[in-house]
DSSP file (Angstrom, degrees, kcal/mol; ACC not computed):
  #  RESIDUE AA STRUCTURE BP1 BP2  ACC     N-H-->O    O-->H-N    N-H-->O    O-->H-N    TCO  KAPPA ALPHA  PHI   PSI    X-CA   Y-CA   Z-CA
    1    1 A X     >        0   0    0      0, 0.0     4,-2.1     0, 0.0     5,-0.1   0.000 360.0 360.0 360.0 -25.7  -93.2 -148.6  -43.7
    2    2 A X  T  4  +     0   0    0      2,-0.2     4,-0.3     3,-0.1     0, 0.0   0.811 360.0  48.3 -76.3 -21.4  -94.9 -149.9  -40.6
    3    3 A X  T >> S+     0   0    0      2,-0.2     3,-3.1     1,-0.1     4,-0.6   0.975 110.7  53.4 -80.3 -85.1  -95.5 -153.6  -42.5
    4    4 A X  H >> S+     0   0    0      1,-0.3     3,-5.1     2,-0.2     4,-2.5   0.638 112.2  42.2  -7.0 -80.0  -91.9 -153.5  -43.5
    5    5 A X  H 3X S+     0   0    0     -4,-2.1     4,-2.0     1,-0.3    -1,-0.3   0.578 116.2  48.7 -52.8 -24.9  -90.5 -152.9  -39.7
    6    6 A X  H <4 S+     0   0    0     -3,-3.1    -1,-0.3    -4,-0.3    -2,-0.2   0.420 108.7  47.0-126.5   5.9  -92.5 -155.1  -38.6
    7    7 A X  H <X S+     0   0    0     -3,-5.1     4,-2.6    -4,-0.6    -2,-0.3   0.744 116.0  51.0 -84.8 -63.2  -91.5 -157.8  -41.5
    8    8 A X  H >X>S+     0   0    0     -4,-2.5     4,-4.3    -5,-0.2     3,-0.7   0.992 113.4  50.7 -47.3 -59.1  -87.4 -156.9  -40.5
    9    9 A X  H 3<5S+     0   0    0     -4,-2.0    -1,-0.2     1,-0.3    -3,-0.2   0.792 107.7  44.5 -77.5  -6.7  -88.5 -157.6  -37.0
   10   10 A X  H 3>5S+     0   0    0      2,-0.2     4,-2.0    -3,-0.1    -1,-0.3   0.925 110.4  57.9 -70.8 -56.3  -90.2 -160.8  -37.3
   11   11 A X  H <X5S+     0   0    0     -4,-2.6     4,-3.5    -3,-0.7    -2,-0.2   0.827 100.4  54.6 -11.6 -72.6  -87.3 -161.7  -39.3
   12   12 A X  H  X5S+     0   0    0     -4,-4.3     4,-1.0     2,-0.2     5,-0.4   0.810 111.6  54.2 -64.7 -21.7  -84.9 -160.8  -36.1
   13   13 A X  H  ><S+     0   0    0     -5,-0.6     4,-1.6     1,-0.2    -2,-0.2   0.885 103.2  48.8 -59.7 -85.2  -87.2 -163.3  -34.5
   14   14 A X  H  X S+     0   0    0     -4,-2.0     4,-2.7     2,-0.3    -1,-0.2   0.488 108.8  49.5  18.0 -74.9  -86.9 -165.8  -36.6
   15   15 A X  H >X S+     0   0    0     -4,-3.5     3,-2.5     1,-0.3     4,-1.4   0.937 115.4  46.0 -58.0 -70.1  -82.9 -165.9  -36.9
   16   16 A X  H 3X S+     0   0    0     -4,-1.0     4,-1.5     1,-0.3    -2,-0.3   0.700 111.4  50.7 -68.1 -16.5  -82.5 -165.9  -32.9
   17   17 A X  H 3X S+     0   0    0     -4,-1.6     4,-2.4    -5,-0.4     3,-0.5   0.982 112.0  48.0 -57.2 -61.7  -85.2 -168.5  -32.5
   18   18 A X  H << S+     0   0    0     -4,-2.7    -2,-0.2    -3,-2.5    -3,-0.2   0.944 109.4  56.7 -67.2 -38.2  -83.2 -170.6  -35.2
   19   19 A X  H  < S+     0   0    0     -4,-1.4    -1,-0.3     1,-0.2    -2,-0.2   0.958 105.7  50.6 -69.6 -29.6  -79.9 -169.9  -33.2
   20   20 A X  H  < S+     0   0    0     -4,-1.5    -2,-0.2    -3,-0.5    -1,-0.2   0.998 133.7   1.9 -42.1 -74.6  -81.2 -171.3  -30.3
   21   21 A X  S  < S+     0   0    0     -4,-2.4     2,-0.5     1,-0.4    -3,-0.1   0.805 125.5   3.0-115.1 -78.9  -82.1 -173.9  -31.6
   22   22 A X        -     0   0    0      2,-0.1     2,-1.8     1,-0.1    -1,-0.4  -0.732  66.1-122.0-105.1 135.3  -81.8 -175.3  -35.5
   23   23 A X        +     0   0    0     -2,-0.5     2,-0.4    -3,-0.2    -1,-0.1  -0.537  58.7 144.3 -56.1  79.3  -79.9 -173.0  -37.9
   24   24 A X        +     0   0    0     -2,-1.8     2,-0.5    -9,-0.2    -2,-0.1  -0.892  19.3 165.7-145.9 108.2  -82.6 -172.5  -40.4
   25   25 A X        -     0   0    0     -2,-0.4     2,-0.6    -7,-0.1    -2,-0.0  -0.985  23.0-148.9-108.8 116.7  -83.3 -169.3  -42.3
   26   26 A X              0   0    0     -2,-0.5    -2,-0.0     1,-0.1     0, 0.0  -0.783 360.0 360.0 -85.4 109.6  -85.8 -169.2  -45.7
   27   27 A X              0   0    0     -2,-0.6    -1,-0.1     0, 0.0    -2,-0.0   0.448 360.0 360.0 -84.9 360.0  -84.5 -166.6  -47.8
C-alpha cells in the first residue's frame, strides 16, 4: 500500500508540474 500512495502521489506531482508548465501526462 505504501508503494501505491506513494505512486498516486508522485503522480499528483507530475500533473501539477505539467500544469504549470506543458500539459503532458503518460498514461
Amino acid at each position: 500500500m505504501d508503494t501505491k500512495k506513494s505512486d498516486l502521489n508522485s503522480l499528483i506531482k507530475k500533473m501539477k508540474v505539467d500544469q504549470d508548465g506543458l500539459i503532458e501526462i503518460d498514461l
